[in-house]
N, C-alpha and C positions, 0 to 999 in steps of 0.2 A: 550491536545489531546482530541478529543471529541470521541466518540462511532462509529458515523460515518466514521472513517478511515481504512482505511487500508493501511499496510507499506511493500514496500520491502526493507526487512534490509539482512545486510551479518548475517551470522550463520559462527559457527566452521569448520562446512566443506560446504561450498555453501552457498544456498540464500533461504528464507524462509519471509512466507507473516505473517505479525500478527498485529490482532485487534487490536485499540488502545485501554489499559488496560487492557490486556492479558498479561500475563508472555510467554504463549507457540505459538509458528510458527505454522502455519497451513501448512502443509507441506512440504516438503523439495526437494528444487531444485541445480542442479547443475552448472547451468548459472544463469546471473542474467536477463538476458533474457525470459528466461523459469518462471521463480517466477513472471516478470514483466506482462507476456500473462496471467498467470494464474490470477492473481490479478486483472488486467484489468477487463477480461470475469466477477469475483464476483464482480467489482466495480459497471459496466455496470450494471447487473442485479439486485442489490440489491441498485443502487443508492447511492453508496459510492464515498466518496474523496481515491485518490490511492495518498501516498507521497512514492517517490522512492527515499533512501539511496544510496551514491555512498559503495566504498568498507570501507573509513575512519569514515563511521555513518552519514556524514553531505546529509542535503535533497541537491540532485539534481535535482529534478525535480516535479512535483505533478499533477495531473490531478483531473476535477472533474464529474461526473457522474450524476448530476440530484440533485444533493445538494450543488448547488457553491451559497456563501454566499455574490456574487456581484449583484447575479440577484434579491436578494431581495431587494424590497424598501419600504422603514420606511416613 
């Protein structure tokens, strides 16, 4: 996981966004919906990759934001 991520994963009770290499959720949502907008908007902004957990942990999904590692070339 690099720095530049950020993940929506399930939490205990709902849905919660956290840096990759963070222990703690950056806030806490109660759709997965709502953590996915939220993430987005800080992805967008800050030019992060957004990887979206389904409810079982596995990635469903990923988007990237201004640091997608296809567009560079060597």
């Amino acid at each position: 996981m690099t720095k530049n991520t950020i993940h929506t994963v399930p939490s205990d009770d709902g849905w919660a966004n956290r840096r990759a290499g963070s222990e703690r959720g950056s806030g806490h949502f109660d759709t997965q919906a709502e953590a996915i907008d939220a993430a987005r908007r800080t992805a967008e902004r800050e030019r992060l990759e957004h990887v979206i957990h389904g409810q079982d942990g596995q990635i469903r999904g990923r988007n990237s934001y201004g640091n997608d590692p296809r567009s560079r070339r060597g």
